[in-house]
C-alpha positions as CSV (number, residue, x, y, z in Angstrom):
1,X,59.7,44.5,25.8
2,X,59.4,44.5,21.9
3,X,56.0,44.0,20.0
4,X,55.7,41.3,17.5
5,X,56.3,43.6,14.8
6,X,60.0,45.1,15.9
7,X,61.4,41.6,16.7
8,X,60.4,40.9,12.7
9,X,62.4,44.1,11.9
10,X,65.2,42.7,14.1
11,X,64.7,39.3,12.4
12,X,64.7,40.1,8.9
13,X,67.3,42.6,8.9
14,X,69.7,39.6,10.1
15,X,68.4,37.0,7.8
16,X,68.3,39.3,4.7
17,X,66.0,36.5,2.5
18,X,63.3,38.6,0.4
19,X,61.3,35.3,0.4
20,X,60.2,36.3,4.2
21,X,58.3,39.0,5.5
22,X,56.3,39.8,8.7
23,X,53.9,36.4,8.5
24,X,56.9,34.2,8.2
25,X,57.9,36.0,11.2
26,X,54.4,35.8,13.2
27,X,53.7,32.3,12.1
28,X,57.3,31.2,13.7
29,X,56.5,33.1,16.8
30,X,53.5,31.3,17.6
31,X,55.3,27.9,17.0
32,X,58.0,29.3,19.5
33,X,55.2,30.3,21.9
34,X,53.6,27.1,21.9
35,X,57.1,25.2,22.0
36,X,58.5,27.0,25.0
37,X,55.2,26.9,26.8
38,X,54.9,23.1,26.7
39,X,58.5,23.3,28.1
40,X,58.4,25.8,30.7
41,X,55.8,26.6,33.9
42,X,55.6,30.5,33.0
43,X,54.2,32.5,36.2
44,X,52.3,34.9,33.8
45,X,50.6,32.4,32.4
46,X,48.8,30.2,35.3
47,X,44.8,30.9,35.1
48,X,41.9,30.3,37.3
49,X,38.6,29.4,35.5
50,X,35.9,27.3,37.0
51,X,34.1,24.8,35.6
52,X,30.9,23.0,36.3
53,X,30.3,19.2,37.1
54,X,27.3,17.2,35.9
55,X,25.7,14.5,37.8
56,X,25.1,12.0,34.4
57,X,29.3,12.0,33.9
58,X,32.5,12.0,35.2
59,X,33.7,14.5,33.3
60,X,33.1,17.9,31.8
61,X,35.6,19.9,29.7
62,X,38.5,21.8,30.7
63,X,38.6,25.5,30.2
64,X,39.5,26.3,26.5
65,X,42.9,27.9,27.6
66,X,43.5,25.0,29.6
67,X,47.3,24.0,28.3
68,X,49.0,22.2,31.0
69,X,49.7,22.1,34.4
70,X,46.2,21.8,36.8
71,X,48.3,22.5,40.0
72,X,45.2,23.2,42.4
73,X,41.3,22.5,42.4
74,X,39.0,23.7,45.2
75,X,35.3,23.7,45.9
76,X,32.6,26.7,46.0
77,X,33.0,25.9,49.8
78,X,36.6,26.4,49.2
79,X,37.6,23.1,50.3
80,X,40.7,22.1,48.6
81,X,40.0,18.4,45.3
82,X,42.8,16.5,45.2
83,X,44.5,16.8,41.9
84,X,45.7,13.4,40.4
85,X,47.5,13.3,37.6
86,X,45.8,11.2,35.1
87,X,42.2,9.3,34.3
88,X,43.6,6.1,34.9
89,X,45.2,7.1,38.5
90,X,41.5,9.1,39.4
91,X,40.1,5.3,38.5
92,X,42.7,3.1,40.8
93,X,41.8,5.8,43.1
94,X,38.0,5.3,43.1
95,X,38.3,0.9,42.4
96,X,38.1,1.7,38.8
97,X,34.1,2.7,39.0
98,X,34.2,6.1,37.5
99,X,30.6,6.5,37.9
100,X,29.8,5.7,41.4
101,X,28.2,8.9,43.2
102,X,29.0,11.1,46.6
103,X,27.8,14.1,48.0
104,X,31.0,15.9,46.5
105,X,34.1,15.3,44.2
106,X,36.8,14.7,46.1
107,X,39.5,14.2,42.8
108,X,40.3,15.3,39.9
109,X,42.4,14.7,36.5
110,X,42.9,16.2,33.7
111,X,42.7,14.4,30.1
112,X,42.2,17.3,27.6
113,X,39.8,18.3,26.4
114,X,38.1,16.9,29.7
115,X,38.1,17.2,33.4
116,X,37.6,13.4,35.4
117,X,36.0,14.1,38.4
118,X,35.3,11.3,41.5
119,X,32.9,10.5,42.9
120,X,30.6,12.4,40.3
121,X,29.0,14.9,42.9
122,X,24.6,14.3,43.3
123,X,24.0,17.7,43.1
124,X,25.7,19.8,40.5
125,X,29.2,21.4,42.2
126,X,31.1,24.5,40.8
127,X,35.1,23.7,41.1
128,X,37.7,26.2,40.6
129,X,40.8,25.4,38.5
130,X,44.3,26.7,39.0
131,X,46.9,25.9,36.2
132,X,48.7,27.0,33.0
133,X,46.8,28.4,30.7
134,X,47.7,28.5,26.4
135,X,50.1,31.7,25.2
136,X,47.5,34.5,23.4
137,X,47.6,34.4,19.5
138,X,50.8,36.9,18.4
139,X,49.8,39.2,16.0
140,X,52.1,42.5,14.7
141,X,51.0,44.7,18.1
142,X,51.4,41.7,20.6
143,X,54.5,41.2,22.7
144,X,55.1,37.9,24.4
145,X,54.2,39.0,27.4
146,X,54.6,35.5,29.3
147,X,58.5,36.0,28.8
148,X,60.2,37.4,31.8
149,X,62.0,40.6,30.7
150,X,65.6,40.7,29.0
151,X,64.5,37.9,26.9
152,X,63.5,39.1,23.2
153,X,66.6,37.5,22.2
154,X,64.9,34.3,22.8
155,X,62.4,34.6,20.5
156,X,64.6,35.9,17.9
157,X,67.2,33.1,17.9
158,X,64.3,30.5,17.7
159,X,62.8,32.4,14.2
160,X,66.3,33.1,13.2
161,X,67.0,29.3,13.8
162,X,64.2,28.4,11.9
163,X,64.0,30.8,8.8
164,X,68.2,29.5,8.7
165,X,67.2,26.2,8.6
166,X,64.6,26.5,6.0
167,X,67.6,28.3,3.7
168,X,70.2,25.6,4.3
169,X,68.2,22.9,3.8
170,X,69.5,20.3,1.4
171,X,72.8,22.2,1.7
172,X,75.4,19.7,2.0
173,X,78.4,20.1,5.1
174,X,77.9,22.3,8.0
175,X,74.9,24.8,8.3
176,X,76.9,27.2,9.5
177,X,74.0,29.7,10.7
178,X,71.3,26.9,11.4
179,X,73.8,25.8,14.4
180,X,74.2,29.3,15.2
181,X,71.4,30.5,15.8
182,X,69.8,27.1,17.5
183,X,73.1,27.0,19.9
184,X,72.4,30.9,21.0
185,X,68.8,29.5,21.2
186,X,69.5,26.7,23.3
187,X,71.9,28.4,25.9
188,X,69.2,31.0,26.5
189,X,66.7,28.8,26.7
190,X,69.0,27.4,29.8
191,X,69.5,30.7,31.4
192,X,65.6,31.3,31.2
193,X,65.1,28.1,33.3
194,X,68.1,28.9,35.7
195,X,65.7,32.9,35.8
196,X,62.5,31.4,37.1
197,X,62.4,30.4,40.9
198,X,62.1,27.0,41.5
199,X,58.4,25.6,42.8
200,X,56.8,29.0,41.5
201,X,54.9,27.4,39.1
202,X,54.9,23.2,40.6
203,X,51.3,21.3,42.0
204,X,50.4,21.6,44.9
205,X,51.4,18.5,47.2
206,X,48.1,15.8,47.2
207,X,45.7,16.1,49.9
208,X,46.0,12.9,51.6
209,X,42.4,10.8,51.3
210,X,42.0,7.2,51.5
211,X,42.4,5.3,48.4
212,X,39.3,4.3,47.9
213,X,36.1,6.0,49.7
């Protein structure tokens, strides 16, 4: 797998444009890093962190990784939470009275930056959190490790797509290597999704509780 700083050689070397160098390059692979990540349940990048509840809220915040994704929660007693998949479905759950109390949580939700927790437990309760985590910041020595090998080219079609794009702009009829580029991007980005398995990376199916307790 290439480091940050080889697919910039490869980049630059097709672009040719002395207005770019290796930050252009970096800054563009972390916008592609965030963009494919939001898009795409990477297996190398699901985390487990816990987290802590209070007993004076319903929620506490999520891991600062914490991207997308919270697939499976389970208790110090490793008893599985039910993971729901917003606030507002945690409070239909629970009659809409977030702050009503038990002697543990039995759901969660996610709303970044916080974790909604119900009931809110009477004794403080450590709950471990499965689910995608944020790509690490690219710098010259990083490769993007999350990709799945035999896919550098991805990355380099998305800053070649973009660095074209910036060059083109305000150019009047086609942009010739702005659709290029972003088709070779796009037809890649297929064939990644068509490369992972499928329910690798999906939630866990819902414990079944009653709806209200």
């Amino acid at each position: 797998m290439l480091n940050a700083s080889q697919i910039a050689d490869k980049v630059l070397d097709i672009v040719q444009d002395p207005s770019f160098d290796i930050s252009t390059v970096l800054a563009e692979l972390n916008a592609f890093a965030a963009h494919i990540t939001s898009r795409v349940l990477f297996p190398a990048l699901e985390a487990e962190a816990n987290v802590v509840t209070v007993t004076t809220a319903a929620s506490v915040n999520l891991p600062d990784n914490f991207q997308r994704n919270l697939f499976h929660c389970r208790n110090a007693t490793g008893q599985p939470v039910t993971v729901l998949t917003s606030k507002a479905q945690l409070a239909r759950r629970c009659g809409n009275d977030l702050a009503q109390t038990g002697p543990r949580a039995l759901s969660v939700a996610p709303a970044a930056p916080l974790l909604w927790y119900a009931p809110i437990p009477a004794v403080a309760e450590t709950l471990t959190l499965s689910y995608h985590r944020k790509p690490d910041v690219i710098t010259s020595a990083s490769t993007l490790s999350f990709l799945p090998d035999g896919f550098d080219d991805l990355a380099i079609n998305w800053v070649c797509w973009k660095l074209y794009a910036r060059i083109e702009q305000g150019t009047e009829g086609n942009k010739t290597d702005t659709s290029y580029y972003s088709n070779l991007y796009l037809g890649m980005l297929e064939e990644l999704r068509l490369s992972i398995p499928q329910g690798v990376s999906m939630p866990s199916p819902p414990v079944s509780i009653p709806e209200r307790w």
